[in-house]
N, C-alpha and C positions, 0 to 999 in steps of 0.2 A: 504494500500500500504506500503513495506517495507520502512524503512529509515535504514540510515546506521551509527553509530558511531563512532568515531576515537577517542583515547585517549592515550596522550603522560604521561606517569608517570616519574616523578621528584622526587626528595627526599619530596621535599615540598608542589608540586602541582600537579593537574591534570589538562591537555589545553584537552578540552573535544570540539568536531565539532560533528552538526548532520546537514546531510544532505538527500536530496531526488531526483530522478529522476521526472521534473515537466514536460511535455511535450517533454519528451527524452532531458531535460536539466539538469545538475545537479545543485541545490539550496540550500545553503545553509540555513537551518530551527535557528539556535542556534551556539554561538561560546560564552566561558563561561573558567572562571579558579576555579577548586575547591581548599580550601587547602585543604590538605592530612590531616587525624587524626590518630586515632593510629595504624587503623587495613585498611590497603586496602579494603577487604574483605565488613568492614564496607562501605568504600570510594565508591567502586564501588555498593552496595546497596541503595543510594542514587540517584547514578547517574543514576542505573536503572529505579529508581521507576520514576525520569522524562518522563520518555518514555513506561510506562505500559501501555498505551491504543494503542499503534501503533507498531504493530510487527518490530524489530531492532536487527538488526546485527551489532556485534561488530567486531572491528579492533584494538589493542593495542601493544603498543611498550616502552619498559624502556630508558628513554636516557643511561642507563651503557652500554658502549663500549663493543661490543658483540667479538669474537675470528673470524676472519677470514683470513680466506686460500685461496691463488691463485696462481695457479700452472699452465704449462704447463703440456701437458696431450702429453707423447710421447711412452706408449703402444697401440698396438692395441685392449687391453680390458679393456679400460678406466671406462666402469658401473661398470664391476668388481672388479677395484683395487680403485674404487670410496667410494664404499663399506666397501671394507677390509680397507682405513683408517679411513674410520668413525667408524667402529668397532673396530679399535685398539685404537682410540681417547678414546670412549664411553667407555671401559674397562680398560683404563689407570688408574693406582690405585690413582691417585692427581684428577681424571678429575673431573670437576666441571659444566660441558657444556652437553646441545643437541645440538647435529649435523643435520643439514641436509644442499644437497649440489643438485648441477645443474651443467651442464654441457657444458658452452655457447661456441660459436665460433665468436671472435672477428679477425679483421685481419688474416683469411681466417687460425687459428688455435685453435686450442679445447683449453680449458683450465678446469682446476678443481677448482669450484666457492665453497666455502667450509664455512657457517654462523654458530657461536655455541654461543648458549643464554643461560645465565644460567639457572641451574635446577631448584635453587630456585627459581627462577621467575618463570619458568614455574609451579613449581609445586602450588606456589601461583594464580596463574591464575587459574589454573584446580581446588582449592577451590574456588574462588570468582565463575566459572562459575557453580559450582555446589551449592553452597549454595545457589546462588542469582537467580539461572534457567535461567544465562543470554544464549545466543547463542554468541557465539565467534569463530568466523569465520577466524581470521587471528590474530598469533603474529607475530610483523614484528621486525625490527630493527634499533639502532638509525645509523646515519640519513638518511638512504635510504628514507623513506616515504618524505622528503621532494619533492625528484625528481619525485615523483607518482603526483605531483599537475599537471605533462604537460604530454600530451599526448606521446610528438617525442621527441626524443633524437638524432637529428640528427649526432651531433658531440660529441665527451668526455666533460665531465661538470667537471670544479673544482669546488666542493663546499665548500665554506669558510664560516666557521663559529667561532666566537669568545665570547669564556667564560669567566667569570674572568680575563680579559687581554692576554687572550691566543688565538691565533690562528690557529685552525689547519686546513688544508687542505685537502679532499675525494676527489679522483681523480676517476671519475666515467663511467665506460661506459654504457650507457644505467643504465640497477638498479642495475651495479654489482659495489662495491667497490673495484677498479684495487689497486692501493696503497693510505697510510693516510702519510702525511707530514706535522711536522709544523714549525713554522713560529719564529724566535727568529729574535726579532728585535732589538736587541742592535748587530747580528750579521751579519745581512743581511737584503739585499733590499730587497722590491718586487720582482723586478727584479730578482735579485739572486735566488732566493725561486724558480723560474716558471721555471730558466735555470738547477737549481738542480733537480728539478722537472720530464723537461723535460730528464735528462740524468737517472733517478734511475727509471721512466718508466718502466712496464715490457711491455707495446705496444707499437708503434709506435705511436706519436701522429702527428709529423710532424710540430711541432709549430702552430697547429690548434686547437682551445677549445675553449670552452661558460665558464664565471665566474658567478657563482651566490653566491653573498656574503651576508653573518649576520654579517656587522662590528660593529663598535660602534663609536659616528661622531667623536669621536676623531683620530681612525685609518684610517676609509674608506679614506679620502684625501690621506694617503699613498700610496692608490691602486687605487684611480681613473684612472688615465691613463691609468693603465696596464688594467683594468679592460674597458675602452674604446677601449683598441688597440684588446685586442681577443672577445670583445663582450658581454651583459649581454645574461644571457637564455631569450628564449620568453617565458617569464611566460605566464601561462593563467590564463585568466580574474575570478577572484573568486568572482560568482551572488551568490546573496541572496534574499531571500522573501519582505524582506524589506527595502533594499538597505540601510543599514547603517552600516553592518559588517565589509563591506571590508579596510575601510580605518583606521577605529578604531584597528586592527590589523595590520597594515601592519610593517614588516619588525622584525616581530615576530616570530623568526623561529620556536620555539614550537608549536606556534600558527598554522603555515603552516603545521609544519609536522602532526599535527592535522589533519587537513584537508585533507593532503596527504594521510592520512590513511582512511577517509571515502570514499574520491572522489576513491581512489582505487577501493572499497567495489559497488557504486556505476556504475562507470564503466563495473565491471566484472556484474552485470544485476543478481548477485545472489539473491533470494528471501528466506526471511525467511518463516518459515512454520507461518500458523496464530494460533495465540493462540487463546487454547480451553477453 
C-alpha cells in the first residue's frame, strides 16, 4: 500500500512526515528531523532508502519565500493573458523563477493566482529524483502546506508565523496566499497590524478571519486576545500509529507543514506505481 512523504527543506534540516491511508484514515507512520549534509541529493538518499520496501510518494517544499502574484483578472481572456505573463516572467533576462498559476474566484471575482519557485530548487529536485528513482509527486511552497493539515477553509486564515523574532503574516484564502504582512512591534499593536491589514486587503474580509499562529511564548500573550476575539482555525486532529507523535511536535510549524505536505498527498488517494 502506498504511503506518502512530506519534507520541509531548511538551510539546516529536513522535518521529514510519513504517513498512510489506514482504514480511509490518514496515520501518521514516522515524524523525524534530519540534519542536512553537504549534498541534498545525498540528504534525500537517505531518506529514501527508509522507505525502500513500501512504494512512496513524495511531496516537498523549501521554506525560501517563493515570488507571488495576485491580481485581479479584468479581460475576458484571462487563460490567455495568464499565459502571456508567465511567459514574459519565464523569459525575463534576470528571471530566476518557475511559474505556474490558477485561476481562482474568490468574492464572486476571478483573480490571477501566480506561484514562482526557484529554478534552482527545482532543478535540484529533478536531480535528487533522478538519481535516487525517488517518485515526487508534488513541489509545493513555503507556507501554504501548513493550511493543507485541515480539510475546510471556511473563512480567510491569517497565518502567523515567527522567525528569529520576526513576524510575518499570510493572509490566506482557502490555499491561495491573498497578501504577506509583517508585524514591527516596536511600531505597532496587534491590533494595529489586523486594522492595517484589514484596509491593504485586496478582498473583502469584512472583519471576519480564523488566526493560526507559530509564536514564540514570549510574543503569543501579545496576540492572545486578538487571537481569541477572531478565532483559532479548527485544526485537525493529527493520528498516528502509535499515538505518541502528536504532542511531541506540537506547535512546530515545520513540523506541521510537514505533515501538511503528506496529508495533502494522502488525501488526493494518489497511488504510486509498485516497485519492480
Amino acid at each position: 500500500m502506498t504511503q506518502y512523504c512530506g519534507i520541509i527543506i531548511t538551510e539546516t534540516e529536513l522535518y521529514v512526515s510519513v504517513v498512510k491511508r489506514i482504514q480511509n484514515k490518514i496515520k501518521v507512520l514516522d515524524r523525524y528531523i534530519y540534519k542536512r549534509g553537504q549534498s541534498l541529493i545525498s540528504d534525500l538518499a537517505v531518506i529514501h532508502s527508509k522507505n525502500k520496501h513500501t512504494p512512496t510518494l513524495y511531496s516537498l517544499a523549501y521554506t525560501e519565500i517563493p515570488h507571488l502574484i495576485f491580481n485581479k483578472v479584468s479581460s475576458n481572456t484571462p487563460l490567455q493573458d495568464a499565459w502571456k505573463q508567465r511567459d514574459e516572467l519565464t523569459l525575463g533576462r534576470d528571471n530566476q523563477y518557475t511559474y505556474q498559476f490558477i485561476l481562482p474566484t474568490i468574492d464572486n471575482q476571478e483573480w490571477l493566482y501566480m506561484v514562482g519557485i526557484s529554478q534552482s530548487n527545482i532543478s535540484e529536485l529533478q536531480c535528487a529524483e533522478k538519481q535516487n528513482h525517488m517518485e515526487i509527486e508534488v513541489v509545493s511552497y513555503w507556507p501554504i502546506s501548513v493550511l493543507d493539515l485541515h480539510k475546510n477553509h471556511s473563512k480567510p486564515t491569517l497565518l502567523l508565523i515567527e522567525e528569529n523574532s520576526r513576524v510575518t503574516g499570510y493572509l490566506c484564502s482557502g490555499t491561495v496566499i491573498v497578501v504577506t504582512i509583517n508585524w514591527n512591534r516596536h511600531t505597532e499593536t496587534p491590533k494595529e497590524m489586523i486594522q492595517r491589514l484589514l484596509k491593504e486587503s485586496p478582498i473583502t474580509l469584512h472583519d471576519t478571519l480564523e488566526i493560526q499562529a507559530y509564536l514564540s511564548e514570549k510574543t503569543y500573550p501579545l496576540w492572545k486576545d486578538l487571537i481569541s476575539q477572531y478565532g483559532e482555525v479548527n485544526k485537525s486532529t493529527i493520528s498516528d500509529v502509535l499515538n505518541h507523535f502528536t504532542y511531541r511536535w506540537d506547535g512546530d510549524v515545520h513540523m506541521d507543514a510537514s505533515v501538511g505536505l503528506s496529508y495533502y498527498l494522502a488525501r488526493t488517494g494518489v497511488q504510486a506505481e509498485e516497485q519492480k
